[in-house]
C-alpha positions in Angstrom: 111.4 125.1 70.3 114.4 122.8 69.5 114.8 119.8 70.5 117.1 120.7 73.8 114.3 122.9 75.0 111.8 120.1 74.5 113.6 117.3 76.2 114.4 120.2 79.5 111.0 120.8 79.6 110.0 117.4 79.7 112.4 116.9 82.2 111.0 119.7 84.4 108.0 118.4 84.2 108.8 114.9 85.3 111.1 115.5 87.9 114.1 114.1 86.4 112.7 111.1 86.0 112.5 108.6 83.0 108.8 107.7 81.9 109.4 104.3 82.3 110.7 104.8 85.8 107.3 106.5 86.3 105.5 103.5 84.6 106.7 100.9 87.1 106.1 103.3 90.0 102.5 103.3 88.8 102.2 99.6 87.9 103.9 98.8 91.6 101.3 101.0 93.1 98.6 99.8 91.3 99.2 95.8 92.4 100.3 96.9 96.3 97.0 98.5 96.3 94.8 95.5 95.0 97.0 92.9 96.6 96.3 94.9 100.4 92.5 95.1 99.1 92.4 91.4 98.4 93.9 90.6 102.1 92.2 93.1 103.5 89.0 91.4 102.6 90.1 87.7 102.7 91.1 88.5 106.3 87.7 90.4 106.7 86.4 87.0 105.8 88.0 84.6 107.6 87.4 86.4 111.2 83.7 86.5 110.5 83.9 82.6 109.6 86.1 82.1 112.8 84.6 84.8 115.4 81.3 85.7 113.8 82.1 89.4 114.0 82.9 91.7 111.6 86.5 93.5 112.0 85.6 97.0 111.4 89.4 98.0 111.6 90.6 96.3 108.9 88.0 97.4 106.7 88.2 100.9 107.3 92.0 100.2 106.6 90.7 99.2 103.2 88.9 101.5 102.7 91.4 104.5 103.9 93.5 103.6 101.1 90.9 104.1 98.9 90.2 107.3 100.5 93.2 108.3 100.3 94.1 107.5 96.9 90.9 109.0 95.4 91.9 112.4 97.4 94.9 112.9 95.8 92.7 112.5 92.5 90.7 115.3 93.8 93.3 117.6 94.7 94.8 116.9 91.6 91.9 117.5 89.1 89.2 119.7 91.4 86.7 117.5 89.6 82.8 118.2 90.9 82.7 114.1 90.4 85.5 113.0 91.9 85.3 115.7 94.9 82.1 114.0 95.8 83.3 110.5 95.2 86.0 111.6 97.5 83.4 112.8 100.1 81.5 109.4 100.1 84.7 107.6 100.7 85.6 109.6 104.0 82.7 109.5 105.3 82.4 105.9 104.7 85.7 105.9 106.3 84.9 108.1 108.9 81.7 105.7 110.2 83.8 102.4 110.0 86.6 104.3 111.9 84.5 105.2 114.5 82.5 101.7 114.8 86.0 100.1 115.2 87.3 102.5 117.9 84.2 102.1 119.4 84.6 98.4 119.3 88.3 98.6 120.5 87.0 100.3 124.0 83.9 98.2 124.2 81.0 99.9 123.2 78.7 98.1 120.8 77.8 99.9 117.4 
């Protein structure tokens, strides 16, 4: 291969896109991720300290990014490890979404 053929390829395989473009896109992901988790769970926080009840929404809001995040890992890799980490993290978000619908119509958990 020359060099021409090298750089196209790597261009295929990136989309068109410069590695450093793909670097921030990552870093940028990375800190709106943890900076929603961090809210996410200071607000989680601060109701129980004002209303003394959990807020089941907004944790399985947390939590749904992390679902969702760790299923595109799966799809990606078909991993045995991460497919079951995957599978503990929807059904953790499945629970806390139902407890907070629940909540939201009245019913007690």
């Amino acid at each position: 291969m020359n060099k021409e053929e090298i750089l196209e390829k790597s261009r295929q395989e990136n989309k068109n896109r410069d590695i450093a473009e793909i670097g921030r896109a990552r870093s940028d992901s990375r800190f709106a991720v943890i900076f929603t988790m961090l809210f996410t769970c200071l607000f989680a926080v601060m109701t129980i300290l004002v209303t003394e009840k959990m807020n089941y929404g907004a944790l399985a809001t947390a939590i749904c990014m992390l679902f969702s995040m760790q299923l595109h890992r799966t799809i990606k890799s078909k991993n045995s490890g991460d497919i079951l980490c995957a599978a503990l993290i929807g059904l953790w978000f499945l629970i806390l979404t139902c407890i907070a619908v629940r909540e939201l119509f009245g019913s007690k958990p």
